[in-house]
PQR file of N, CA, C, O and H, with PARSE charges and radii, in Angstrom:
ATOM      1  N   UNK A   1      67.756  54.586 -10.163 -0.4000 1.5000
ATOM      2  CA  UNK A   1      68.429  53.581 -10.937 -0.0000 2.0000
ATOM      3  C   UNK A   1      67.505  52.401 -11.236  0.5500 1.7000
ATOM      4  O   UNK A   1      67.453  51.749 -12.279 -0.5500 1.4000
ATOM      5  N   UNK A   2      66.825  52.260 -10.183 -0.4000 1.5000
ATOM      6  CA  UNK A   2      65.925  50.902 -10.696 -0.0000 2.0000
ATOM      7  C   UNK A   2      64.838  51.244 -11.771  0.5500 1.7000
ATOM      8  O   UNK A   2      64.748  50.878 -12.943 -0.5500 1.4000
ATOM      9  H   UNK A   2      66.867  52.790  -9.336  0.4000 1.0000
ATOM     10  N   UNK A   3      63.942  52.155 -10.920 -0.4000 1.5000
ATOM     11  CA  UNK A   3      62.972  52.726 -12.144 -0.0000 2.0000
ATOM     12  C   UNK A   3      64.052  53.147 -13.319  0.5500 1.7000
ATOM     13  O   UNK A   3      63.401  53.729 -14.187 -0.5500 1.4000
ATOM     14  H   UNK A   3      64.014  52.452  -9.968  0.4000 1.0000
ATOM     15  N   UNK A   4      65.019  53.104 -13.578 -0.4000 1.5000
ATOM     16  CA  UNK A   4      64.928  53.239 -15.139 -0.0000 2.0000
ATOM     17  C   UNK A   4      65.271  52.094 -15.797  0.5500 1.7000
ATOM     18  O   UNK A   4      65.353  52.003 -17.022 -0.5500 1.4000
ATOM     19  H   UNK A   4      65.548  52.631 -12.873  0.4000 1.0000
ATOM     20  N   UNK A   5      65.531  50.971 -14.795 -0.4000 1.5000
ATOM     21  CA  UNK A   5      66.162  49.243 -15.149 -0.0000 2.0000
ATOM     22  C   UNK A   5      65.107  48.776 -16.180  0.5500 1.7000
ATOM     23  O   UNK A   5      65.357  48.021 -17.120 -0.5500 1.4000
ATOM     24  H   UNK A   5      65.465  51.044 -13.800  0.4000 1.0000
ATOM     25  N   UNK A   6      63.859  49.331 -15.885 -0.4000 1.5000
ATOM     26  CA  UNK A   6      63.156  48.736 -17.111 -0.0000 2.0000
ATOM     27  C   UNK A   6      62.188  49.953 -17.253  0.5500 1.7000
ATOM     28  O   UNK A   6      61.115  49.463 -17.606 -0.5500 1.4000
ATOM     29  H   UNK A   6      63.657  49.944 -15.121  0.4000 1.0000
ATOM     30  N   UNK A   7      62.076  51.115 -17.161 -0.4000 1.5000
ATOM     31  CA  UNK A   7      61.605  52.420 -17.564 -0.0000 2.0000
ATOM     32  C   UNK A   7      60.218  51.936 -17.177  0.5500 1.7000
ATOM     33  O   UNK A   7      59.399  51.611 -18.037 -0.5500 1.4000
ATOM     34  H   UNK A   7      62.948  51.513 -16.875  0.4000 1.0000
ATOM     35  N   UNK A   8      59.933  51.885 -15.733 -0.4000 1.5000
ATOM     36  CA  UNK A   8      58.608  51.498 -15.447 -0.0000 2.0000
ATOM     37  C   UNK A   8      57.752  50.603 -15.847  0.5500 1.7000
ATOM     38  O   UNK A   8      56.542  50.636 -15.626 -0.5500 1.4000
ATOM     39  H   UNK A   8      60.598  52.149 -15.034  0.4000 1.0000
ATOM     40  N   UNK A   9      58.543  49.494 -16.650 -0.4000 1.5000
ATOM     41  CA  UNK A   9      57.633  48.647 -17.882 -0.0000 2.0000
ATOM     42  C   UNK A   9      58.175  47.132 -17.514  0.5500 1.7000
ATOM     43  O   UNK A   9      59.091  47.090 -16.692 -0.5500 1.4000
ATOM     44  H   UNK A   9      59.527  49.468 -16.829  0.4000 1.0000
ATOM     45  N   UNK A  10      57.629  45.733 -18.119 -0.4000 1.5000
ATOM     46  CA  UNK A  10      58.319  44.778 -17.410 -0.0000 2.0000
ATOM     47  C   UNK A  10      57.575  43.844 -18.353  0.5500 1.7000
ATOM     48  O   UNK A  10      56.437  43.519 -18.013 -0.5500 1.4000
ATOM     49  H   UNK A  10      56.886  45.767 -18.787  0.4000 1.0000
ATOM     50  N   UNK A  11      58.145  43.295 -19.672 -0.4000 1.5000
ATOM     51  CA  UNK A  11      57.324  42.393 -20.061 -0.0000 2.0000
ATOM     52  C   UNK A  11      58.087  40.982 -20.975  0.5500 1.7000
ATOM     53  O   UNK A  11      59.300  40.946 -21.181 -0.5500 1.4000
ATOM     54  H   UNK A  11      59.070  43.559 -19.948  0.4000 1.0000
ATOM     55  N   UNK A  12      57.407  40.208 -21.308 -0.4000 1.5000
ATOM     56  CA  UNK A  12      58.149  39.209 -21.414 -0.0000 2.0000
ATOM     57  C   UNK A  12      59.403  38.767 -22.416  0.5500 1.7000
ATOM     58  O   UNK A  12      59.781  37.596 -22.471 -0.5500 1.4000
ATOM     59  H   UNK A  12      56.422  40.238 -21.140  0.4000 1.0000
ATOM     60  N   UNK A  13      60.102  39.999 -23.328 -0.4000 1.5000
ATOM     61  CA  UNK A  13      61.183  39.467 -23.869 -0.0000 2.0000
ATOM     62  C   UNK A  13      62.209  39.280 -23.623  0.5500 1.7000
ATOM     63  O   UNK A  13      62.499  40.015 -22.678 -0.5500 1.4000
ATOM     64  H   UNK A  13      59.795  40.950 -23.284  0.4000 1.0000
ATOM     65  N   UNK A  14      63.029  38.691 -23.916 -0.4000 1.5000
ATOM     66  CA  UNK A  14      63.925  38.369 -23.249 -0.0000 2.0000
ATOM     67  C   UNK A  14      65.327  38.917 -22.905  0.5500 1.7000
ATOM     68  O   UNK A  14      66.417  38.377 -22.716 -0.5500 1.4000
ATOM     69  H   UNK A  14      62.794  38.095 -24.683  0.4000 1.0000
ATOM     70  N   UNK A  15      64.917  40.108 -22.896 -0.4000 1.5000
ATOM     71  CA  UNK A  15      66.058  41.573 -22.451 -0.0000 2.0000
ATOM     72  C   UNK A  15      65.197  41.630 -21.037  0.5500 1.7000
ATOM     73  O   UNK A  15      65.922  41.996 -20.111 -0.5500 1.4000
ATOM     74  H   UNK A  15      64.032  40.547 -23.049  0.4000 1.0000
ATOM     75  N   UNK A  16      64.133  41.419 -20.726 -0.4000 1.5000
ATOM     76  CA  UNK A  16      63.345  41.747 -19.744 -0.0000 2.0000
ATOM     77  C   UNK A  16      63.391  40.320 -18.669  0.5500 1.7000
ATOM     78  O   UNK A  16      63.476  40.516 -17.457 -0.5500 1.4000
ATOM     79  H   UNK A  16      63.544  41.122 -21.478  0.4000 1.0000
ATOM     80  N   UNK A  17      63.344  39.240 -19.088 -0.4000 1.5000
ATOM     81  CA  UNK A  17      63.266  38.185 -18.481 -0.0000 2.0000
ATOM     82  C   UNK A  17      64.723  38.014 -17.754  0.5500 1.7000
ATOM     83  O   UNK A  17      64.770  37.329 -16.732 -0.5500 1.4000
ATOM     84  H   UNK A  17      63.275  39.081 -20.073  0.4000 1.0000
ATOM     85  N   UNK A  18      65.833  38.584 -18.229 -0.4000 1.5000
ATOM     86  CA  UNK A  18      67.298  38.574 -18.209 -0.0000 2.0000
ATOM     87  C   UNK A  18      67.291  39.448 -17.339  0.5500 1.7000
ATOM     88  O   UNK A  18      68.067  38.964 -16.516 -0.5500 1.4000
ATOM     89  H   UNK A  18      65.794  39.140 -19.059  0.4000 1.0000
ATOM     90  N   UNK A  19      66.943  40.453 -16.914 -0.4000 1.5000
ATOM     91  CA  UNK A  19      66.665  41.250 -16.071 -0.0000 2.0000
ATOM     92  C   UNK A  19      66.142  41.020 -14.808  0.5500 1.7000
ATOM     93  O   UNK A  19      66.621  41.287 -13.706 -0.5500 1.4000
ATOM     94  H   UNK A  19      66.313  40.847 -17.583  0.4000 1.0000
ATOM     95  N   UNK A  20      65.157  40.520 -15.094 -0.4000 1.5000
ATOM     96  CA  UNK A  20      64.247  39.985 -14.191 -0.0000 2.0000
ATOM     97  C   UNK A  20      65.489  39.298 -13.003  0.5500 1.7000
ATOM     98  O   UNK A  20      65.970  39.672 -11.933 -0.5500 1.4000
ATOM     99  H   UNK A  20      64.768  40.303 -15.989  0.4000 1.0000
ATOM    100  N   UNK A  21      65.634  38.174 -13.858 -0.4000 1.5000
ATOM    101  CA  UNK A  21      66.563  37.057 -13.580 -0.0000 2.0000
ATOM    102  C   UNK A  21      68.304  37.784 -12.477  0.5500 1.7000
ATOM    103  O   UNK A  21      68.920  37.399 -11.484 -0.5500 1.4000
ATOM    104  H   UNK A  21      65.243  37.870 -14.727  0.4000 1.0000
ATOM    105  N   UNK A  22      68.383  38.614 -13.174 -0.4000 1.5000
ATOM    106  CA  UNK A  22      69.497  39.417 -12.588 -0.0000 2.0000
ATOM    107  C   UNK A  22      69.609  40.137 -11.402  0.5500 1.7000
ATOM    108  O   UNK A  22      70.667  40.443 -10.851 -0.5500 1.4000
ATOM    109  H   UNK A  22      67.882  38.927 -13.981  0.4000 1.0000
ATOM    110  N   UNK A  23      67.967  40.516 -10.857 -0.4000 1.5000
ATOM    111  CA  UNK A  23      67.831  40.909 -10.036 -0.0000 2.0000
ATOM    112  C   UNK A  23      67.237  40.024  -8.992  0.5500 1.7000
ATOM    113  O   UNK A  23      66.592  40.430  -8.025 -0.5500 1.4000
ATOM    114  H   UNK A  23      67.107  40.268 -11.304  0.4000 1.0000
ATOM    115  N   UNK A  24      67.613  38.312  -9.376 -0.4000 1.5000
ATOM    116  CA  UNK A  24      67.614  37.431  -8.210 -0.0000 2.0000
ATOM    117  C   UNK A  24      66.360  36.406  -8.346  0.5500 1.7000
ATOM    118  O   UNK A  24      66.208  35.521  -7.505 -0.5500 1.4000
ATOM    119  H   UNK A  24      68.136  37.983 -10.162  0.4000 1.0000
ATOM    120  N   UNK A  25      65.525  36.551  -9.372 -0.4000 1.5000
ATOM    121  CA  UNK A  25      64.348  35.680  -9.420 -0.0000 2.0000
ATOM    122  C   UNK A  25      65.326  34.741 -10.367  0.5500 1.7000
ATOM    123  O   UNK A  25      66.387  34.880 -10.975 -0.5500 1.4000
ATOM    124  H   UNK A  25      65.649  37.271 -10.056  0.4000 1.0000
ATOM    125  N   UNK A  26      64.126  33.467 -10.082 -0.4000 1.5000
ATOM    126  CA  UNK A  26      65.298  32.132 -10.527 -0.0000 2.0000
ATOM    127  C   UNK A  26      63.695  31.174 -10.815  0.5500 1.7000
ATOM    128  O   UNK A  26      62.607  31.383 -10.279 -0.5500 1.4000
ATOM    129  H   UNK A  26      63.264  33.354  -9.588  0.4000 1.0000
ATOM    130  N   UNK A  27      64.094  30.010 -11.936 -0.4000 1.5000
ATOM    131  CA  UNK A  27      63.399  28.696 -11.836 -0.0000 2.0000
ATOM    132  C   UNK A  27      62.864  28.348 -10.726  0.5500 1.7000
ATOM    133  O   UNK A  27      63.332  28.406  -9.588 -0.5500 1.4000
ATOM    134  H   UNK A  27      64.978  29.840 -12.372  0.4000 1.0000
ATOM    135  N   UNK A  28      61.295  27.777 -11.297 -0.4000 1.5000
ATOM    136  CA  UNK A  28      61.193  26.800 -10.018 -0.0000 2.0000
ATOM    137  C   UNK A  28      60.559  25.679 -11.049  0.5500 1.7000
ATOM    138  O   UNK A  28      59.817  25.809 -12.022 -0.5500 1.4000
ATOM    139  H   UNK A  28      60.915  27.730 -12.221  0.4000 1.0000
ATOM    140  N   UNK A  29      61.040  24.756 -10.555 -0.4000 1.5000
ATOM    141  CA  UNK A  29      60.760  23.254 -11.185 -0.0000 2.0000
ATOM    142  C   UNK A  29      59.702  22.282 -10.012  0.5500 1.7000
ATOM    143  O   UNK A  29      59.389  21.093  -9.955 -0.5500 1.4000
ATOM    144  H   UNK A  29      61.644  24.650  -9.764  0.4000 1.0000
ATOM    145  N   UNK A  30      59.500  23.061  -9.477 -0.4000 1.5000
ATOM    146  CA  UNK A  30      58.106  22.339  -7.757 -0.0000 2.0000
ATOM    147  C   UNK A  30      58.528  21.380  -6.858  0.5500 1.7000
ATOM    148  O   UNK A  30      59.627  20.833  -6.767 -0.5500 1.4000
ATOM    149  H   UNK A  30      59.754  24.027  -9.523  0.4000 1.0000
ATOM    150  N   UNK A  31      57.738  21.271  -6.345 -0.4000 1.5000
ATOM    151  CA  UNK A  31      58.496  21.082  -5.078 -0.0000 2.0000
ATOM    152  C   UNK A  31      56.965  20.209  -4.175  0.5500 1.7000
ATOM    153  O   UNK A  31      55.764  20.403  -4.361 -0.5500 1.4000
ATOM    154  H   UNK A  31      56.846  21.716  -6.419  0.4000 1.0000
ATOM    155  N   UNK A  32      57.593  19.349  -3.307 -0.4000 1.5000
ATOM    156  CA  UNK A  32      56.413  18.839  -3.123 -0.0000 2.0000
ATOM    157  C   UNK A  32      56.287  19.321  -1.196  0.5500 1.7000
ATOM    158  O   UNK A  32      55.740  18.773  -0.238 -0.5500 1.4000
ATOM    159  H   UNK A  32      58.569  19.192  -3.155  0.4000 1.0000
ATOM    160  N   UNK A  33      57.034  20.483  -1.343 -0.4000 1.5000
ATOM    161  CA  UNK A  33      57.031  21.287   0.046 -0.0000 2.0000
ATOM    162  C   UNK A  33      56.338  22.895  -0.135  0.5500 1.7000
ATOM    163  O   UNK A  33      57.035  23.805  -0.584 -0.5500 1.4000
ATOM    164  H   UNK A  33      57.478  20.928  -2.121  0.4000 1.0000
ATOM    165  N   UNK A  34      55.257  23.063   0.168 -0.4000 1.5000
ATOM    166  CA  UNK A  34      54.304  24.031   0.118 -0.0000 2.0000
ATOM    167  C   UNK A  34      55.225  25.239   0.543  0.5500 1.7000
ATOM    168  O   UNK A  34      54.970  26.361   0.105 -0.5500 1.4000
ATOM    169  H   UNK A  34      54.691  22.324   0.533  0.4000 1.0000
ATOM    170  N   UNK A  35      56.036  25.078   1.189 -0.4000 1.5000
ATOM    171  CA  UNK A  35      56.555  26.415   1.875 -0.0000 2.0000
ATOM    172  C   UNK A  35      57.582  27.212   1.025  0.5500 1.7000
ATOM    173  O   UNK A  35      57.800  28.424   1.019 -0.5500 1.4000
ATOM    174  H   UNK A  35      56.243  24.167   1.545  0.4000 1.0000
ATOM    175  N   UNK A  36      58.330  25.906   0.090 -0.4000 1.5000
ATOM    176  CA  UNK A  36      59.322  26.063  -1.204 -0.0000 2.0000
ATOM    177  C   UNK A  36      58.871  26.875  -2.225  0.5500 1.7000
ATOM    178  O   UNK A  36      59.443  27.663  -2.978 -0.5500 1.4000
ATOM    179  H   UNK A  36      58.154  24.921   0.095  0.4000 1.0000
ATOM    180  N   UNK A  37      57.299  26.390  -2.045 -0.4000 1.5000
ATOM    181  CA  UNK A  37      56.671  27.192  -3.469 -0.0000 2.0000
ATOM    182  C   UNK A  37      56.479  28.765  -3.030  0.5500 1.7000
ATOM    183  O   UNK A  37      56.534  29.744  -3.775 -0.5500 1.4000
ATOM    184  H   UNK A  37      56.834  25.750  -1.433  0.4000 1.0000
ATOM    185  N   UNK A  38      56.217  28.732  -1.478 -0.4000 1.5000
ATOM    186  CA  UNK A  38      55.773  30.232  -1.056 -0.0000 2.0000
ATOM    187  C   UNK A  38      56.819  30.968  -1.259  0.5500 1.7000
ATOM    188  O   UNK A  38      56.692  32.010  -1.902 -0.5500 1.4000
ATOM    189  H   UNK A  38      56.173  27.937  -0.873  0.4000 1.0000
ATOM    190  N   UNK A  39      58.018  30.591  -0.771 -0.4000 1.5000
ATOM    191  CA  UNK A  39      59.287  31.150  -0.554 -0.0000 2.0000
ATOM    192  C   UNK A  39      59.503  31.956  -2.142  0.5500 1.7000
ATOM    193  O   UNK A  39      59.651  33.161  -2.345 -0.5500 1.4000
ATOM    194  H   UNK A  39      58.121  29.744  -0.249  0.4000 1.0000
ATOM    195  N   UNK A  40      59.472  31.133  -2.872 -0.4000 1.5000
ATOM    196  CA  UNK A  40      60.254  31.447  -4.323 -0.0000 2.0000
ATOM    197  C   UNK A  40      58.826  32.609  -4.760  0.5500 1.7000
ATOM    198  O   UNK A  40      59.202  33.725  -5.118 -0.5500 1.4000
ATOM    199  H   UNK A  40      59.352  30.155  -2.707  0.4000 1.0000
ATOM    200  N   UNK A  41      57.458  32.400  -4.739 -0.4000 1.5000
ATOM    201  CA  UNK A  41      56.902  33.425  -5.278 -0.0000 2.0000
ATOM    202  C   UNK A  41      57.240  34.542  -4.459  0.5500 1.7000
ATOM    203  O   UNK A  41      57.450  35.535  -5.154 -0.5500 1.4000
ATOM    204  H   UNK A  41      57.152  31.493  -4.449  0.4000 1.0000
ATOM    205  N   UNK A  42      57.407  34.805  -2.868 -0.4000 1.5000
ATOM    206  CA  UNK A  42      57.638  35.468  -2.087 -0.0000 2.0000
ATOM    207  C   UNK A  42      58.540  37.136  -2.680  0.5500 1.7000
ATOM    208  O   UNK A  42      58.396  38.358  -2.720 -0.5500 1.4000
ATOM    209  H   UNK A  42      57.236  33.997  -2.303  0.4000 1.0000
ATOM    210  N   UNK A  43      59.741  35.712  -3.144 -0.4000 1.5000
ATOM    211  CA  UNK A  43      60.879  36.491  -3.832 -0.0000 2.0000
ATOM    212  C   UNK A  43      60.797  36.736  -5.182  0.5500 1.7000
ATOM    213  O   UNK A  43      61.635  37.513  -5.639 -0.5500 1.4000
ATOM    214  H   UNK A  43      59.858  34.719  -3.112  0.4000 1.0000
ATOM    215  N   UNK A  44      59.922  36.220  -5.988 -0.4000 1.5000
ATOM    216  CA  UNK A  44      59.741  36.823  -7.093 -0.0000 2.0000
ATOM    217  C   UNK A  44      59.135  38.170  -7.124  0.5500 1.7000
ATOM    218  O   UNK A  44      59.753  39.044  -7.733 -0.5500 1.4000
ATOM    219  H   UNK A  44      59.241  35.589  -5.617  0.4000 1.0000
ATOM    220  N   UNK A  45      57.773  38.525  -6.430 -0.4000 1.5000
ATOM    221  CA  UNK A  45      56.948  39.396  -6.351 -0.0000 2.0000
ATOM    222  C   UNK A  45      57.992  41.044  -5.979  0.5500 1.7000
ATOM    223  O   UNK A  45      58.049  42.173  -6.466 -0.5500 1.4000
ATOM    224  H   UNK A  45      57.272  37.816  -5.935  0.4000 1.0000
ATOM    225  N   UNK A  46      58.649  40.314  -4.886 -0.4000 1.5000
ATOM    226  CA  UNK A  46      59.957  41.229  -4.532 -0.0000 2.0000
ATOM    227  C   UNK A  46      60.878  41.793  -5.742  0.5500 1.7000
ATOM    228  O   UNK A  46      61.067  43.009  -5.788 -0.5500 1.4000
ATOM    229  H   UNK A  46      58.603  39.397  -4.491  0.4000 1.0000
ATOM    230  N   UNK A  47      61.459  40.948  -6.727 -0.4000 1.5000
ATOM    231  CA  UNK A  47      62.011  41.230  -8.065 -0.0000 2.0000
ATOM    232  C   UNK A  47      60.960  41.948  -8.519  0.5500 1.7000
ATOM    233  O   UNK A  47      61.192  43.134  -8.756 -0.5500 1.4000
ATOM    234  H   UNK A  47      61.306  39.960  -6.690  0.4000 1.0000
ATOM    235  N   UNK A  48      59.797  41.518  -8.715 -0.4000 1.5000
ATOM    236  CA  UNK A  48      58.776  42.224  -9.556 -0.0000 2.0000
ATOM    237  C   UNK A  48      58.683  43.647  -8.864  0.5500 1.7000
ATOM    238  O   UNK A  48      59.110  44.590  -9.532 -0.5500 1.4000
ATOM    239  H   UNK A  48      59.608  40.555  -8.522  0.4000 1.0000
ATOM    240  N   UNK A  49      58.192  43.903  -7.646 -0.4000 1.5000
ATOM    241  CA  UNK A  49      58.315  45.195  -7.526 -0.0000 2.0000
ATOM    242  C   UNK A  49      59.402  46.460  -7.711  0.5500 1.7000
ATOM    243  O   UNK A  49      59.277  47.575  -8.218 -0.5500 1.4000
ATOM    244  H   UNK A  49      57.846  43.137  -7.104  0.4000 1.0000
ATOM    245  N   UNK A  50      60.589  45.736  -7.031 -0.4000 1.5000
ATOM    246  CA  UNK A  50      61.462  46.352  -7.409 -0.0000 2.0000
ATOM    247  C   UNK A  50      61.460  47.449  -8.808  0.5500 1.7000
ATOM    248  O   UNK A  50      61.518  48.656  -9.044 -0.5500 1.4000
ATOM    249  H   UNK A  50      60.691  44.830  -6.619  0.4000 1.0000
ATOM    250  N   UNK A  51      61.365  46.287  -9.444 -0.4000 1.5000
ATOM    251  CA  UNK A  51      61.674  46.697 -11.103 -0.0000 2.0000
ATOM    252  C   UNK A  51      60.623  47.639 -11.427  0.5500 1.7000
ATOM    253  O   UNK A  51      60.622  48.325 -12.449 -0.5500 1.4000
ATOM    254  H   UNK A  51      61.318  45.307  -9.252  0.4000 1.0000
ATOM    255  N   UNK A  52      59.372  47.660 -10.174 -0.4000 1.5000
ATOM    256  CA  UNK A  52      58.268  48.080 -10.784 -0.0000 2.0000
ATOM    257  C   UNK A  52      57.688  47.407 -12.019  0.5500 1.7000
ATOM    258  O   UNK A  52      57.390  48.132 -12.968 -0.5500 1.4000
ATOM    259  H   UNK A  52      59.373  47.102  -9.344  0.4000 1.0000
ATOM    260  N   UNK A  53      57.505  46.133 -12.101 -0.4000 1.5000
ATOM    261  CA  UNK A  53      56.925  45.544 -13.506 -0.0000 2.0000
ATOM    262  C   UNK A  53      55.274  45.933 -13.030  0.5500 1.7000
ATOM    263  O   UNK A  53      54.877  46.152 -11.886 -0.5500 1.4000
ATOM    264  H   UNK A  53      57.747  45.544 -11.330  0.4000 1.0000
ATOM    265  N   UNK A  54      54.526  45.937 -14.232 -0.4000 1.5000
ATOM    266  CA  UNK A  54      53.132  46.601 -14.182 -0.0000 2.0000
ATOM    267  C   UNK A  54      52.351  44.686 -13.891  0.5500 1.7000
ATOM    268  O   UNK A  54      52.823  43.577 -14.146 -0.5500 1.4000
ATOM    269  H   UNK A  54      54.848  45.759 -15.162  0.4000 1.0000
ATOM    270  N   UNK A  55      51.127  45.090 -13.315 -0.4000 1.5000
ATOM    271  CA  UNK A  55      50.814  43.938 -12.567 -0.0000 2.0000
ATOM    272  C   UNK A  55      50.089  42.792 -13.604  0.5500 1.7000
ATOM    273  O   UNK A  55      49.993  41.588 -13.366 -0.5500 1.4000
ATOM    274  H   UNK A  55      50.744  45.990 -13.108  0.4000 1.0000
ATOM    275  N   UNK A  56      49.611  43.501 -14.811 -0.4000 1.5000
ATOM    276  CA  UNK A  56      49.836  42.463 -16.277 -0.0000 2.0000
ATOM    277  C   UNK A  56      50.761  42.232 -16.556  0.5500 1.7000
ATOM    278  O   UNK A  56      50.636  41.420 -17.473 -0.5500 1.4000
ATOM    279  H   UNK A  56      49.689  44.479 -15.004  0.4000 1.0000
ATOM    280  N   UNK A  57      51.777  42.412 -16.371 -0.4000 1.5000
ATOM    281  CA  UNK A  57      52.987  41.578 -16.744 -0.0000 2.0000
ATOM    282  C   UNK A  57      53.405  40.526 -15.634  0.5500 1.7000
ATOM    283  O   UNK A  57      54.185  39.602 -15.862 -0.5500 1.4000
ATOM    284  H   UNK A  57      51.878  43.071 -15.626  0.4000 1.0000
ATOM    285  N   UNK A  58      52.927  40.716 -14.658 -0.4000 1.5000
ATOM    286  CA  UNK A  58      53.713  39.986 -14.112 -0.0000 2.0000
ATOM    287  C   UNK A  58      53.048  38.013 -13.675  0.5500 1.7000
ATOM    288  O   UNK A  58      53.662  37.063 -13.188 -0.5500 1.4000
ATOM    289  H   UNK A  58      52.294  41.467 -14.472  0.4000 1.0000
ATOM    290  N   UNK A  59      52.006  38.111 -14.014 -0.4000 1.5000
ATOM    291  CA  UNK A  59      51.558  36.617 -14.667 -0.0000 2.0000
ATOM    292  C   UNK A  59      52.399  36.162 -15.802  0.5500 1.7000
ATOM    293  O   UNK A  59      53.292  35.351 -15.557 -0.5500 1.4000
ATOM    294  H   UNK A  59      51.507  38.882 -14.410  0.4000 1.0000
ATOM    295  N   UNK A  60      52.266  36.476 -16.703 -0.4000 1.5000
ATOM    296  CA  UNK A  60      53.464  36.110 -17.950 -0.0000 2.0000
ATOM    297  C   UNK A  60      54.895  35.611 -17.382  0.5500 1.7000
ATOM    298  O   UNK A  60      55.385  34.483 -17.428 -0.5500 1.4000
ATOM    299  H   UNK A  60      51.540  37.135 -16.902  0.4000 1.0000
ATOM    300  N   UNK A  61      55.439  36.876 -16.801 -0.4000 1.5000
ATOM    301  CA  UNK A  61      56.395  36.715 -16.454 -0.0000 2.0000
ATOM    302  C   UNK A  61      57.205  35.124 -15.608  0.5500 1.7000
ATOM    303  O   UNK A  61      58.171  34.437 -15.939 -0.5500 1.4000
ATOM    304  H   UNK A  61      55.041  37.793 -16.764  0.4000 1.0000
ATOM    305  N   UNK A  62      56.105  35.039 -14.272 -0.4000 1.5000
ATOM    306  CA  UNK A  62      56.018  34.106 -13.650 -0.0000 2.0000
ATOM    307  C   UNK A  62      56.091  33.242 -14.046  0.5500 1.7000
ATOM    308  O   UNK A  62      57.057  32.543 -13.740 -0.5500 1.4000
ATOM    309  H   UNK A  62      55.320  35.598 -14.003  0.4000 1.0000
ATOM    310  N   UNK A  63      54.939  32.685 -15.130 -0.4000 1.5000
ATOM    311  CA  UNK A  63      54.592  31.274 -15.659 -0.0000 2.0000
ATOM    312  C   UNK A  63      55.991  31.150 -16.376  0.5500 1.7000
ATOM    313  O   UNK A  63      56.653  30.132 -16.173 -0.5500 1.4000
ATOM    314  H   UNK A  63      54.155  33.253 -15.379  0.4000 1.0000
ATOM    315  N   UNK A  64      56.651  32.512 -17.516 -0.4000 1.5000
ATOM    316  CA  UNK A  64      57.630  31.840 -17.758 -0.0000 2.0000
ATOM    317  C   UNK A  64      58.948  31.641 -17.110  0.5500 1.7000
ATOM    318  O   UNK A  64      59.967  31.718 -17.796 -0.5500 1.4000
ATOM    319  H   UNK A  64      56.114  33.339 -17.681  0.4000 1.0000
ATOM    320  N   UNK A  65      59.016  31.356 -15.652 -0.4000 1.5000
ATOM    321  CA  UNK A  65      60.223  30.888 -14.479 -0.0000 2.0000
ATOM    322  C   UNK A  65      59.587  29.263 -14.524  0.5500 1.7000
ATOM    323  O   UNK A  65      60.375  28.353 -14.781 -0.5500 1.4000
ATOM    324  H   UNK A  65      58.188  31.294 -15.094  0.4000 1.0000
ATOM    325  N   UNK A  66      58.154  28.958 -14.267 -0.4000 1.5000
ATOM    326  CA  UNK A  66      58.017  27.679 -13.766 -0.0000 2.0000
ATOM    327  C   UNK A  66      58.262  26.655 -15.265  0.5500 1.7000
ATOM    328  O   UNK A  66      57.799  26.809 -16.395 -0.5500 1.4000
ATOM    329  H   UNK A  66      57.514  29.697 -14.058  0.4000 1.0000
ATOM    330  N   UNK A  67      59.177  25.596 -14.712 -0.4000 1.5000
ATOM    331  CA  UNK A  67      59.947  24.626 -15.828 -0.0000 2.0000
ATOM    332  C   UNK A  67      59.312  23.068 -15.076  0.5500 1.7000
ATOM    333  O   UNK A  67      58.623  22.709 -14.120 -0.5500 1.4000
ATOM    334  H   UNK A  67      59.553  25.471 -13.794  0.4000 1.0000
ATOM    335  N   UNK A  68      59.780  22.713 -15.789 -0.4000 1.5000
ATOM    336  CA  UNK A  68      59.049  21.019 -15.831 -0.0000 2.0000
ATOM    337  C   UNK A  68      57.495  20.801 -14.615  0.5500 1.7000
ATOM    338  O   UNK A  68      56.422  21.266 -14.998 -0.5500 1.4000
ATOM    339  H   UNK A  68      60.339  23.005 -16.565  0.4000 1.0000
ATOM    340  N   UNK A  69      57.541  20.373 -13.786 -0.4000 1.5000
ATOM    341  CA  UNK A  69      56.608  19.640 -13.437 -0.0000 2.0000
ATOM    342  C   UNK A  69      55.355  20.848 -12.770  0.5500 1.7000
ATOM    343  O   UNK A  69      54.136  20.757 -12.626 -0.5500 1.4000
ATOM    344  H   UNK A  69      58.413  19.995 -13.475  0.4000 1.0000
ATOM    345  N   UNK A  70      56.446  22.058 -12.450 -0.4000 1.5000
ATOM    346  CA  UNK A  70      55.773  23.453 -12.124 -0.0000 2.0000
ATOM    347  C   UNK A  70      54.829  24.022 -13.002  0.5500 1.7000
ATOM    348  O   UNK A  70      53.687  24.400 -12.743 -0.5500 1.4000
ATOM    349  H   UNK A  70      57.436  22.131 -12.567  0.4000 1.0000
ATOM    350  N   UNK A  71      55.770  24.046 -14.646 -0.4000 1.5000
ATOM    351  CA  UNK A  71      54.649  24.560 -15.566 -0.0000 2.0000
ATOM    352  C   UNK A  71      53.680  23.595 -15.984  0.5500 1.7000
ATOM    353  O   UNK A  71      52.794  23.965 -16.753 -0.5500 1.4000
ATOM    354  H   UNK A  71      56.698  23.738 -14.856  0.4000 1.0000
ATOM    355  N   UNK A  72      53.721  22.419 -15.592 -0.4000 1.5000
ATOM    356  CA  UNK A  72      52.763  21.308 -16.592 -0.0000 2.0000
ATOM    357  C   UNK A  72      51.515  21.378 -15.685  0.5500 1.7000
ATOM    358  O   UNK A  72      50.506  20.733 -15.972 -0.5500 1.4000
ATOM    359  H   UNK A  72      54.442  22.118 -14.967  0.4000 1.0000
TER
END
């Protein structure tokens, strides 16, 4: 069931990002606690595997979760 959630593939539109998102990865807007930031990539990487996203995608992907002071 998972491998076919995104047919082995994982990239940034937004049928895919919605996905992503669904399976528990979320915003991060930063944090000025080092362990906050570990935590959340922790659990992203986890979404990412899951889904099996391919490991070029999953930079893209990332950068587009981090919002205000994260992405700047």
């Amino acid at each position: 069931m998972v491998t076919t959630a995104l047919q082995g593939r994982c990239n940034t539109e937004a049928s895919d990002i919605k996905r992503v998102k669904e399976f528990g990865a979320h915003d991060f807007f930063g944090s000025a606690d080092p362990a906050e930031a570990e935590n959340w990539l922790t659990d992203l990487e986890r979404v990412l595997e899951a889904l099996q996203c391919p490991d070029g995608d999953r930079v893209p992907l990332a950068a587009f979760l981090l919002k205000g002071n994260a992405y700047h």
